[in-house]
N, C-alpha and C positions, 0 to 999 in steps of 0.2 A: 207252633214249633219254630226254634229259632236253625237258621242256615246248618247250622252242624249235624243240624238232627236227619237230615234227606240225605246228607253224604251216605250213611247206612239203613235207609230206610227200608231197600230190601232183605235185610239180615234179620231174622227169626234171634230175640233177646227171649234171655229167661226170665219170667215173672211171678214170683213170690207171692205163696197164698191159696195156688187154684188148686181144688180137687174135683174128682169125678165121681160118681156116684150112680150104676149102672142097673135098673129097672126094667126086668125079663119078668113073662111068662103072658098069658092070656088072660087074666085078670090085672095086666100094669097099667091100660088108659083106662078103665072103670076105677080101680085105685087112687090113682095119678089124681083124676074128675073128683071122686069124693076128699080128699084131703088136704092140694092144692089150690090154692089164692084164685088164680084164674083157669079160664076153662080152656080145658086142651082139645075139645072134638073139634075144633076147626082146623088142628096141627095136620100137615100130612107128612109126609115120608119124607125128611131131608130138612125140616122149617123148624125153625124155635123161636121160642118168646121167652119173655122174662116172664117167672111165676115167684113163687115159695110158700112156705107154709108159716102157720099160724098160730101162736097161743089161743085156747079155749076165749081168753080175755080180749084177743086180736091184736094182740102182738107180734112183730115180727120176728121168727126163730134163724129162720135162713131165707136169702131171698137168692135167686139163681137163675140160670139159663137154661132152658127146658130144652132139648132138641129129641124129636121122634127121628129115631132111623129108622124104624119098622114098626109096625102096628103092636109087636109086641115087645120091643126093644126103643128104650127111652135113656136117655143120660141127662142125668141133672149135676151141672156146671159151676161150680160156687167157688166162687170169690175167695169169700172170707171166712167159711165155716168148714170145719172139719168133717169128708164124705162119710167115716164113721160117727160123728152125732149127728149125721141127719139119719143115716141106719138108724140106729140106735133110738131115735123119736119116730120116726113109719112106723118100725115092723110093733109096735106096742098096739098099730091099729090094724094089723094086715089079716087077724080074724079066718078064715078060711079063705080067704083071697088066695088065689094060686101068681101071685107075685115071687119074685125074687131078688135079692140086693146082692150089690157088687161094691166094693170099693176098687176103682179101678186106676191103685199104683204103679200101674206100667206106666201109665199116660203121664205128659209134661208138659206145663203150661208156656207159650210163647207168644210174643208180640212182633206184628211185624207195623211199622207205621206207614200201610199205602193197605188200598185195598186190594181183594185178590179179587181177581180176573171172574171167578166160580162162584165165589159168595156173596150174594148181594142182599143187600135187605137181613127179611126173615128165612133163607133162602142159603141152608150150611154147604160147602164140598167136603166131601168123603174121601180120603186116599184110598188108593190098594192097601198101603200099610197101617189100616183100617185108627188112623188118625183123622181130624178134621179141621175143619176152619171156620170159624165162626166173622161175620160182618159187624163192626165193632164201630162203626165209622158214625159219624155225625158231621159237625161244623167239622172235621178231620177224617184224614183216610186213618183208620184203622181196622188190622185182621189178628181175630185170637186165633191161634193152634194150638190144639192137641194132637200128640205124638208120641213114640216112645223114642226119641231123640232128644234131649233137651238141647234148651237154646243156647245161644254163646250168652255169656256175661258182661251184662252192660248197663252197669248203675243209672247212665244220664239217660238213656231210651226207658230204662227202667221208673223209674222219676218221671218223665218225659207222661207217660202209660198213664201213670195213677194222679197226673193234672188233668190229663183230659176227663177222665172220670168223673172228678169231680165236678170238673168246669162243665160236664151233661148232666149234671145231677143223678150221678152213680153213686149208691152211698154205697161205700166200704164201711163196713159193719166191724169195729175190731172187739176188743174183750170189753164187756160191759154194755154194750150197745144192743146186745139180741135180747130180747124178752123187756125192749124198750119203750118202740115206738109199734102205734100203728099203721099201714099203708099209707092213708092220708097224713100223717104229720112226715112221710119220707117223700109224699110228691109222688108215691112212685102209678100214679094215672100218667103222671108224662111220661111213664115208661110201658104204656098201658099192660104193668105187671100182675093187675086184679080185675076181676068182675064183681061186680054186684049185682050180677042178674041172672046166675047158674045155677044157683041151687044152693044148698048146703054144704059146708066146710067148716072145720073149724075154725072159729073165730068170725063167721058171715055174718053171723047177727048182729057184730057189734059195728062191723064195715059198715055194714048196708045201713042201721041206726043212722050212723055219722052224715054217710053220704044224702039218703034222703031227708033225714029230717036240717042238714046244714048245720052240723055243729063241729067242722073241722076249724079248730081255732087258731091252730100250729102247722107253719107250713116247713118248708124246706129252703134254705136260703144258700147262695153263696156268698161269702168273704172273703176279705183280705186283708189280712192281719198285719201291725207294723211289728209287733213282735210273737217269737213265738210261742204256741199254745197246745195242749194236749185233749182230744176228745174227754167231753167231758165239764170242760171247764166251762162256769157261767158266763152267757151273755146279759150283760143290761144296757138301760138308757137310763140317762138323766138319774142313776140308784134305783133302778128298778129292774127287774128278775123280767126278762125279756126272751129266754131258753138255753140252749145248751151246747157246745160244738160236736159232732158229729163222726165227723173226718177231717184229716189235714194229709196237706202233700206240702212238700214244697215248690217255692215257685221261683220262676226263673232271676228274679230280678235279688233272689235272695231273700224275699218275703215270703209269708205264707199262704197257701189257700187254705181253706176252710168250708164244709158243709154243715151249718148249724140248721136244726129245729126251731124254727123263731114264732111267736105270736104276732100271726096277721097282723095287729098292730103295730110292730117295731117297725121304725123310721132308716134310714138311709145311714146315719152313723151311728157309731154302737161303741159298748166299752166293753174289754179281758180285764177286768182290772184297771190299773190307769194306762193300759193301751188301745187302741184305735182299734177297731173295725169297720171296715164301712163295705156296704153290699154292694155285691158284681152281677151284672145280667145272667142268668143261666143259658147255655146252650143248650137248642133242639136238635134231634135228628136222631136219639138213641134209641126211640120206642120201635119195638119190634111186633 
């Protein structure tokens, strides 16, 4: 973060994208466990991790931030996906499960860049005005809120949010991207957002194939692009089909970042076209 960005770093900005998605009743962590990527009985009251769920084929449909406030009261946090299509892909499974969905449009997503004092870790604060805050920080302080307040309006904190993301190996999933990638071509073990050793879900079969027999060929890469580029767009080397761009933010210098899907093979520089990429270390600290 460059000097301008701490002048407001305590000010709650509004951030673009996040919904909520609210799971009641005495059957939501049995649910939750059979449907979801990774396994929730270790969550307790107040703790989230990243999860999501699954194509039959093991693909990734929504990938989100799980938080249990209560044994029977869970919110699944998403980014990028609309809290009515993740509705709308559960309840197809919810069967006599005494589960319940919520889409929960009160609530407003906000960034503040410092952590707060309460949430730490995997480890949410709860307000009175039954909003919360989620610990969002890595190589950087960051705190997400949700609230029924939205946040003030601030393009470059905003910007600011969705580098760091990238730069931890956060994919932002936009249109075209769900029903693309598996878990292991998103990396997302460094967010240890799955298990491979809970049981059944959809989609575990094809994980757990991958993982133990070692046929993930496609990892998750950062870039930095001399000009810019739209997910989506092919990466190669030397004319050859190397993978795919992912996400992009922009970045401070006026360049771009980028999260591509690449073949464990590809090397250190790379081509959009007849433009440059060349790969950037990823940052740790986002696994929950």
């Amino acid at each position: 973060m460059n000097g301008k960005m701490h002048a407001t770093d305590a000010v709650p900005f509004a951030i673009d994208g996040y919904g909520v998605l609210e799971l009641s009743g005495r059957d939501a962590a049995a649910f939750l466990h059979a449907q979801a990527m990774n396994d929730v009985r270790g969550l307790d009251d107040g703790r989230w991790q990243w999860n999501g769920v699954l194509s039959p084929k093991g693909r990734v449909l929504a990938l989100f931030a799980l938080l249990r406030l209560a044994p029977e009261r869970w919110w699944a946090i998403l980014p990028d996906r609309a809290p009515e299509a993740l509705e709308e892909h559960l309840v197809r499974y919810r069967f006599r499960a005494k589960v319940a969905f919520a889409v929960r449009g009160d609530l407003h997503a906000s960034g503040v860049l410092r952590r707060s004092g309460d949430a730490r870790g995997p480890l949410a604060a709860v307000g009175e005005d039954g909003g919360v805050r989620l610990d969002f920080s890595g190589a950087t302080e960051r705190t997400l809120v949700l609230r029924p307040e939205p946040g003030a309006a601030d393009p470059v904190a905003a910007a600011a949010w969705r580098r760091e993301d990238l730069r931890h190996g956060l994919p932002r999933l936009g249109a075209g991207q769900h029903d693309a990638w598996t878990p292991q071509m998103l990396s997302l073990d460094r967010l240890q957002a799955y298990s491979v050793s809970k049981g059944c879900y959809p989609g575990q079969e094809v994980v757990a194939r991958t993982h133990f027999l070692g046929q993930a060929k496609r990892r998750l890469a950062l870039l930095s692009l001399s000009a810019p580029a739209e997910p989506g767009a092919a990466v190669q080397q030397d004319g050859q089909a190397m993978g795919e761009l992912v996400s992009t933010a922009a970045a401070e210098d006026g360049t771009q970042l980028a999260l591509a899907v690449l073949a464990t093979a590809a090397g250190e520089v790379l081509q959009l076209g007849g433009d440059v990429a060349r790969r950037l270390e990823l940052a740790d600290g986002l696994a929950r």
